[in-house]
KENU-937387 format. One record per residue: x, y, z of N, C-alpha, C in turn. Coordinates in steps of 0.02 Angstrom, whole numbers, padded with zeros to 5 digits, always signed. Layout:
XYZXYZXYZ/...
***
This chain:
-01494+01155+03088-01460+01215+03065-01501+01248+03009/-01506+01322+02979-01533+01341+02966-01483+01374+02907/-01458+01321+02852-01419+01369+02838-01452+01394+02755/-01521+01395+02757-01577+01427+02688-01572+01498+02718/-01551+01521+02761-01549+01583+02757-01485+01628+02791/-01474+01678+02776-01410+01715+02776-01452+01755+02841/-01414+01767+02921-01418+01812+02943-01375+01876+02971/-01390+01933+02958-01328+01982+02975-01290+01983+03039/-01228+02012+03038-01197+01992+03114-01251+02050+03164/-01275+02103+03121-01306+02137+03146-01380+02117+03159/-01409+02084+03145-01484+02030+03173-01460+01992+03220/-01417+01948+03222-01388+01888+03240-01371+01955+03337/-01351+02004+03325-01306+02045+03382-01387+02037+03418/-01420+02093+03398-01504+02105+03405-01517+02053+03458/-01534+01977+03409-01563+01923+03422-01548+01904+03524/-01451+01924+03508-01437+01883+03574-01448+01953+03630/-01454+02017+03619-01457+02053+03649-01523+02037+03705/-01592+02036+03651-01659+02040+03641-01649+01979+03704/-01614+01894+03698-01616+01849+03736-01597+01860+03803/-01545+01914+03814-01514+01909+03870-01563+01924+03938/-01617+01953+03922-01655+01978+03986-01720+01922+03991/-01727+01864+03956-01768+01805+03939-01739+01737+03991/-01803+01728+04020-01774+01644+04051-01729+01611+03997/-01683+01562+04035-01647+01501+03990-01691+01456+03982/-01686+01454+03887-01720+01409+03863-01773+01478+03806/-01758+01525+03797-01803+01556+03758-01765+01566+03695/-01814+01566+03650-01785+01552+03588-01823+01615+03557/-01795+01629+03501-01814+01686+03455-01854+01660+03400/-01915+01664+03385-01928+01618+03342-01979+01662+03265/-01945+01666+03206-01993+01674+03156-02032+01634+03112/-02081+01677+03075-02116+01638+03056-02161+01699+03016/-02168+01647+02969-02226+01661+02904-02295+01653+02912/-02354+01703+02939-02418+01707+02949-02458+01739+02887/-02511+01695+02900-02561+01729+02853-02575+01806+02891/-02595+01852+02827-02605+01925+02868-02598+01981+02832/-02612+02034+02873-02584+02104+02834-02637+02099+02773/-02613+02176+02729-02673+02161+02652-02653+02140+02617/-02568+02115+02602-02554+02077+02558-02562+02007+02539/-02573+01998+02598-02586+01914+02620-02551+01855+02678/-02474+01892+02688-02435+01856+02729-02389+01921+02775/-02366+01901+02817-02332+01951+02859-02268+01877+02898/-02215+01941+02928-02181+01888+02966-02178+01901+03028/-02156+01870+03097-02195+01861+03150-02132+01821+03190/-02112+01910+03231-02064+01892+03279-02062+01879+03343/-02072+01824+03375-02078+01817+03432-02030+01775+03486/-02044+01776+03543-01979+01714+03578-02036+01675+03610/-02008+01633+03617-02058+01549+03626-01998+01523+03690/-02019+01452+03706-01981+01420+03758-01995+01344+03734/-02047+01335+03706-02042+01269+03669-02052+01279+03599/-02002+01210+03578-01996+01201+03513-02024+01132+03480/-02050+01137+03417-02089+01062+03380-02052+01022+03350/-02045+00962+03357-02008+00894+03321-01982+00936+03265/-02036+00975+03207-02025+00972+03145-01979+01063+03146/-01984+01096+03205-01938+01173+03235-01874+01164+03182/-01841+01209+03143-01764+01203+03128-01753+01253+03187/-01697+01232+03200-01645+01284+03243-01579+01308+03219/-01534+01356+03269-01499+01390+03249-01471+01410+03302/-01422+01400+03359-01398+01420+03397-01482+01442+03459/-01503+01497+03457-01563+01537+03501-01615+01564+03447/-01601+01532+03386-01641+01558+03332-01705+01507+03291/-01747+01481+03297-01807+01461+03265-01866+01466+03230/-01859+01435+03190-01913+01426+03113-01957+01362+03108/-02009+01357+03090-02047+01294+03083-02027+01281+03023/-02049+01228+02988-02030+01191+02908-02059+01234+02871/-02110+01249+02885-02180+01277+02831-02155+01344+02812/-02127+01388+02862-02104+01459+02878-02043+01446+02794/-01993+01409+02824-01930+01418+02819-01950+01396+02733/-01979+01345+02723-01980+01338+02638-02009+01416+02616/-02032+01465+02635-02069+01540+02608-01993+01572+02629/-01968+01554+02665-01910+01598+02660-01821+01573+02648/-01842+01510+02613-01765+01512+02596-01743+01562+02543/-01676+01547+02565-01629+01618+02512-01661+01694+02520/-01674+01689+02591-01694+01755+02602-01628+01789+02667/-01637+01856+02671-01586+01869+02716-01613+01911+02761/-01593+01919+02846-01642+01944+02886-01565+01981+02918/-01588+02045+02929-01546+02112+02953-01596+02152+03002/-01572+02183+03061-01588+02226+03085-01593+02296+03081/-01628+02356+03077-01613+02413+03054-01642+02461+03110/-01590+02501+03138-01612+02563+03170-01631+02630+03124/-01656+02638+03116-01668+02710+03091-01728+02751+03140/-01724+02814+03127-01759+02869+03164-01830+02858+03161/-01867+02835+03112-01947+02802+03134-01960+02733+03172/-01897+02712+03182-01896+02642+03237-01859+02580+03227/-01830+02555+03247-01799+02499+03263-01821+02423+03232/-01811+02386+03181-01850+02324+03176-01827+02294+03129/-01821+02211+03120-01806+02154+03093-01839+02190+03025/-01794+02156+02964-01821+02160+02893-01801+02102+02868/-01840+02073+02840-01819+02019+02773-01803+02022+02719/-01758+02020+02674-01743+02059+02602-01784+01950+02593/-01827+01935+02551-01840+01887+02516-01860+01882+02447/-01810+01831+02420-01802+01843+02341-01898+01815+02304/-01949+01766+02365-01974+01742+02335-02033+01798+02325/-02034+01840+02368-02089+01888+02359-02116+01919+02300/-02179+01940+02288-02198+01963+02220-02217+02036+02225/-02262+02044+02288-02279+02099+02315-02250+02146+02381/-02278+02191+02385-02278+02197+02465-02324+02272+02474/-02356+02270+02521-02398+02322+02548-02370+02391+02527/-02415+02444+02537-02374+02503+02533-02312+02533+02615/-02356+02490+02660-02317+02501+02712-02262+02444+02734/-02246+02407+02711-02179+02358+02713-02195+02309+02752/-02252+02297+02763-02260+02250+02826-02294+02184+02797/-02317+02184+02743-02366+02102+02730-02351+02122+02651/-02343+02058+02630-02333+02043+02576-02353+01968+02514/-02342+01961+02466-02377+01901+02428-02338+01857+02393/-02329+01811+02383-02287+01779+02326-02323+01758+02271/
***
């Protein structure tokens, strides 16, 4: 269970929407990459296998490494008129790009 982080009913809606047109067995999975100019970015993808050390969450997955950079963080979905996409509000961050996408602790 995944319960280091808060997700909105509105991510959580997203998440199972996003699953429904996916073989059974696909999982939603984030994660904390090196990247971007800040230094780190996060990284949404669906997978079908998961690692010994995977937390889960109902259709939702994080590795260990990910999830310690983002506990006490909260992940919401947002439509607005320049596009559609997952956000992380995370308390540990120090930085973040001018364009919202990679950031530093």
């Amino acid at each position: 269970m995944i319960k280091e982080i808060n997700f909105s009913n509105k991510a959580v809606e997203k998440i199972g929407q996003l699953l429904i047109n996916k073989p059974k067995g696909t999982f939603f999975r984030i994660a904390v990459k090196g990247g971007g100019c800040s230094g780190f970015k996060y990284d949404f993808t669906f997978d079908n296998i998961t690692n010994d050390e995977d937390l889960k969450h109902n259709n939702i997955v994080i590795d260990k490494s990910s999830l310690d950079m983002l506990k006490g963080s909260e992940v919401d979905f947002s439509e607005e008129l320049i596009g559609n996409s997952f956000k992380i509000s995370n308390p540990k961050t120090k930085s973040s790009c001018g364009c919202g996408v990679s950031f530093s602790f």
